[in-house]
C-alpha positions in Angstrom: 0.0 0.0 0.0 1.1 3.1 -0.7 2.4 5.9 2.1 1.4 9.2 0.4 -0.1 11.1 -2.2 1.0 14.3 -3.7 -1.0 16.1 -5.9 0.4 19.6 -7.6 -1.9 22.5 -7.2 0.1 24.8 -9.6 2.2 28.0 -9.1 5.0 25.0 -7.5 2.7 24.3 -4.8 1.7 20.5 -4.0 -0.4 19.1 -1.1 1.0 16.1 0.6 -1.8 13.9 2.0 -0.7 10.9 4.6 -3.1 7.8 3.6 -3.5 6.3 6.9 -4.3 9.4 8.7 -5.7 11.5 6.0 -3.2 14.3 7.3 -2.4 16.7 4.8 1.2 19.0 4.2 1.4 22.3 1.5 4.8 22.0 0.0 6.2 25.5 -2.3 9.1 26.4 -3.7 11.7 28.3 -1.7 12.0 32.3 -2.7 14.9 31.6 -3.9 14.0 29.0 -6.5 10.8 30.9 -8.3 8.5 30.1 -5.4 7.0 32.0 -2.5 8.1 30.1 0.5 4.5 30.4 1.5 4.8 26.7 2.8 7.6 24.1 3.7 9.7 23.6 0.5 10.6 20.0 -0.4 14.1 20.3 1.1 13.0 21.7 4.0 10.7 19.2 4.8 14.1 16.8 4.1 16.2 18.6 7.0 13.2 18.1 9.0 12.4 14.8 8.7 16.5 14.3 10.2 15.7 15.9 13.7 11.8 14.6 13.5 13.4 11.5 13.3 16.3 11.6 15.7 14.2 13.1 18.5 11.4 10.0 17.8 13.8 7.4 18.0 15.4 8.8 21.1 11.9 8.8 22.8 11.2 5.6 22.1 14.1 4.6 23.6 13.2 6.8 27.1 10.2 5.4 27.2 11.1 2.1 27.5 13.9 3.1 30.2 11.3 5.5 32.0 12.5 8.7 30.8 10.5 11.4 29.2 11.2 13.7 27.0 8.3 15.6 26.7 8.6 19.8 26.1 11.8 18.9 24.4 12.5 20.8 20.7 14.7 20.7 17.8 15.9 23.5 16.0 16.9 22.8 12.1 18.9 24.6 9.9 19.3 23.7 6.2 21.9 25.0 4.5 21.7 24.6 0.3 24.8 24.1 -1.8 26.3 27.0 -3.5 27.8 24.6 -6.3 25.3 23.4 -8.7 23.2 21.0 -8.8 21.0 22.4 -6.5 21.1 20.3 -2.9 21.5 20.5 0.8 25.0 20.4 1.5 24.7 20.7 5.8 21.7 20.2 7.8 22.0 21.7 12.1 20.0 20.2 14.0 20.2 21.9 17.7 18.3 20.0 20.1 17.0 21.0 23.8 16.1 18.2 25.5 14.4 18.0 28.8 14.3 15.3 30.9 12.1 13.3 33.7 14.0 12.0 35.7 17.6 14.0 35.6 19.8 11.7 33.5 23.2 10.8 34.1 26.1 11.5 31.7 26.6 7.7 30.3 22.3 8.0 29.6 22.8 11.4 28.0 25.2 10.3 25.9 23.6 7.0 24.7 20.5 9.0 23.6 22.8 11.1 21.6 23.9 8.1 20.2 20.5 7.0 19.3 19.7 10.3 17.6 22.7 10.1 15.4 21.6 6.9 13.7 18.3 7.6 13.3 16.4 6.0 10.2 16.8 9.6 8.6 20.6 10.1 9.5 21.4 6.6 8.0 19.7 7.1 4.6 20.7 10.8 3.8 23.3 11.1 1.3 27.4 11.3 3.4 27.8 14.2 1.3 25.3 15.9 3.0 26.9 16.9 6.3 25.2 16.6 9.1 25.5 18.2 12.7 23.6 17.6 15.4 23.9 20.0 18.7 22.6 18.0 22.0 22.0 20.9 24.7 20.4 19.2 28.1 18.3 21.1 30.3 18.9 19.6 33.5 
């Protein structure tokens, strides 16, 4: 069964619709390739997916050690080559993460660990280099 379906709505717009849930997501072209960045652009939704992912795989992981990471956020940069062909070349992904309970530095760091090989992280191209900026709140 298929995951998705995308249909184009013209002027570089498409809506994205999730088949399961029925969810939909607006997709336009950046400004700076003849869009109006009215909406995510297709590589922004890319950058995303790395910390939407990393941060998902690293709760699943709390939950079953009884941690929560609830309240927590991800801030992404995407950064787009200057060399043609047009591509991400660097994706940030700055993350502050609260915790219940306060976690110790050896649990810290294997959540890190976790978020780095995330589904997303493993499949994006190497070239495309990836940072990922673990700030813990308590």
């Amino acid at each position: 069964m298929s995951t998705s379906k995308i249909n184009y709505l013209g002027g570089l717009s498409t809506e994205a619709t999730h088949l399961k849930s029925g969810k939909t997501i607006e997709t336009d072209a950046p400004v700076d390739n003849n869009g109006k960045g009215e909406a995510f652009s297709p590589t922004d939704l890319a950058a995303t997916s790395l910390g939407a992912c990393a941060i998902t795989v690293m709760s699943i992981a709390a939950e079953k050690a009884g941690h929560e990471f609830r309240g927590s956020e991800v801030s992404i940069t995407k950064v787009m080559s200057a060399d043609a062909p047009r591509r991400i070349s660097k994706v940030v992904a700055e993350f502050t993460l609260r915790s219940e309970p306060t976690l110790s530095a050896e649990e810290k760091e294997r959540y890190e660990r976790v978020g780095r090989n995330c589904p997303v992280a493993l499949s994006l191209h190497p070239d495309i280099e990836q940072e990922m900026i673990f700030n813990w709140q308590n």
